[in-house]
N, C-alpha and C positions, 0 to 999 in steps of 0.2 A: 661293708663288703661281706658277704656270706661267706659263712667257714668252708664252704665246701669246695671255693676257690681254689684253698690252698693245700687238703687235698679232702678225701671223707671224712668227714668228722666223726672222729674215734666216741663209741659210746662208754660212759664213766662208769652207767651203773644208776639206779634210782638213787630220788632223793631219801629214803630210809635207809639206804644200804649206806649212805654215805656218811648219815647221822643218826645215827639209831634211836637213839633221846629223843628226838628231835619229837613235834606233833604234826609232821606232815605238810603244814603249812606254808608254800612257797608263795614268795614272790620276784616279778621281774624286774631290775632293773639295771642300768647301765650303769658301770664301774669303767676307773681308771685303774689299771694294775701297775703299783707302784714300786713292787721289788718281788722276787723268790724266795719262797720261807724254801726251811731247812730240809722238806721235801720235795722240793721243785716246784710247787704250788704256785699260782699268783696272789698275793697279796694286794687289797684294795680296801679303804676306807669304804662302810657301806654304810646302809641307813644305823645298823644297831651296831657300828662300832668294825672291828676287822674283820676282815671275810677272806676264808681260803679258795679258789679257783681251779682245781687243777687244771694241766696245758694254756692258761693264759701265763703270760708272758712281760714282764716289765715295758714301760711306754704303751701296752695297749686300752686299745679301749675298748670294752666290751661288753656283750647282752650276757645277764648271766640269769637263771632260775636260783634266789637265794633261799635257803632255810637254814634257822640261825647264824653261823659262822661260816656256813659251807655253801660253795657254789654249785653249780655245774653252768659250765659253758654253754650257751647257746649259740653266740655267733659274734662275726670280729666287725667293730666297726671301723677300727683304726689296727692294721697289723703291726708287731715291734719289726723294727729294719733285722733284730736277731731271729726272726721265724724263719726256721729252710723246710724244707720237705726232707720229712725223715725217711731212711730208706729201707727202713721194715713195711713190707706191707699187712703186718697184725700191730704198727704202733697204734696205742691208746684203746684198741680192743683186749690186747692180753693184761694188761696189766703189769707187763715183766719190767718194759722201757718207761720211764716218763719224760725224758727230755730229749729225746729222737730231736724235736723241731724245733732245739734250741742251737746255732749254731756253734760250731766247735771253740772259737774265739773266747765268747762270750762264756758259756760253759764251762771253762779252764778257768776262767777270771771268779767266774760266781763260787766253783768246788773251790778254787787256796781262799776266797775270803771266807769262807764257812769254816775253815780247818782252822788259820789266822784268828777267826772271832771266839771260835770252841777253846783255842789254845791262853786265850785273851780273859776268857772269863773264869780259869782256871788261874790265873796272875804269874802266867808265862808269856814270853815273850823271843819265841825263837827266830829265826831269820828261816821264812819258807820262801823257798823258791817258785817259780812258777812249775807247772805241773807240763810233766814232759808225755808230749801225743806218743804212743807204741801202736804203731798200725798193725793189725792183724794178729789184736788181741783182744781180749773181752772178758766174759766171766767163765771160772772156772766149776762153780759150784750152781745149782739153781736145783727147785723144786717142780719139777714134773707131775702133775696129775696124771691119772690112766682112768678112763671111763669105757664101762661096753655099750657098743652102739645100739639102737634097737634091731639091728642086721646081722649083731655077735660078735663086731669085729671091734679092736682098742682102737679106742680114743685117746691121743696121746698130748696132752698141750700145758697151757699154763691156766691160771684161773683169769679170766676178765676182773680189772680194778675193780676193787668193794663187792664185789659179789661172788658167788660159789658157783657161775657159769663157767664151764671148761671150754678154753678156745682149742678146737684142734689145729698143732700148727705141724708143717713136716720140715719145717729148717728156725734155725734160730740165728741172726747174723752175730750175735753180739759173743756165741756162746763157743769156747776152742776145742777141738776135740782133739 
């Protein structure tokens, strides 16, 4: 199934900007994303061992362009029943959101086991509760670029993931004013 189904597929950024070490070198192949690293990433067993994915998603299966440990997505073969359409239309171009199209369920379950496992390997053991939804809240702090246009006028946005492209955005859902 093409990614663009579900909706345009957000650009990550080159494969250097994602791996800088890196020699360049890609290859393609199809992975099964087996869980979310502690960045949202997909995680997937690859040829040389684990491979990060960003926006792929647990249970999928997917085409990715790998170099070294680093993915980028190319397209879905099998979607997770957790993908929704996120409702920024700059997810996965700015950079700011990364799990817009993870659904909210799921989501809540993935952040208390990250907080649970952080707490676990520190040889605590507290009783976390499930994480409570506050609608019509978000973040309070973020980092805005300003850029001039070639016309003289600002350019106001966030940087696109891995790279030093300025997206200009004129609203931010996530963000409370």
């Amino acid at each position: 199934m093409p990614v663009e189904k579900h909706r345009k597929m957000p650009k990550i950024g080159l494969m250097s900007d994602l791996n800088p070490s890196s020699e360049g070198r890609t290859v393609r192949a199809t992975l099964k994303i087996d869980e979310l690293g502690r960045r949202g990433e997909g995680i997937a067993n690859g040829p040389g061992g684990l491979v990060f994915v960003p926006l792929a998603l647990p249970g999928e299966c997917i085409e990715a362009d790998l170099n070294g440990d680093r993915g980028v997505l190319i397209g879905l073969q099998q979607a997770s029943p957790h993908r929704s359409n996120p409702p920024c239309p700059y997810f996965g171009d700015c950079g700011g959101c990364s799990l817009q199209h993870l659904d909210s369920s799921f989501y809540s379950q993935w952040k208390r086991s990250l907080i649970v496992s952080l707490l676990t390997e520190q040889g605590l053991a507290p009783l976390v509760h499930p994480l409570r939804e506050v609608q019509d809240s978000g973040r309070r702090r973020v980092v805005l670029h300003v850029r001039r246009s070639s016309t003289g006028s600002a350019l106001i946005g966030f940087m696109a993931a891995n790279t030093h492209r300025l997206v200009s955005i004129d609203r931010c859902l996530v963000l409370v004013t």
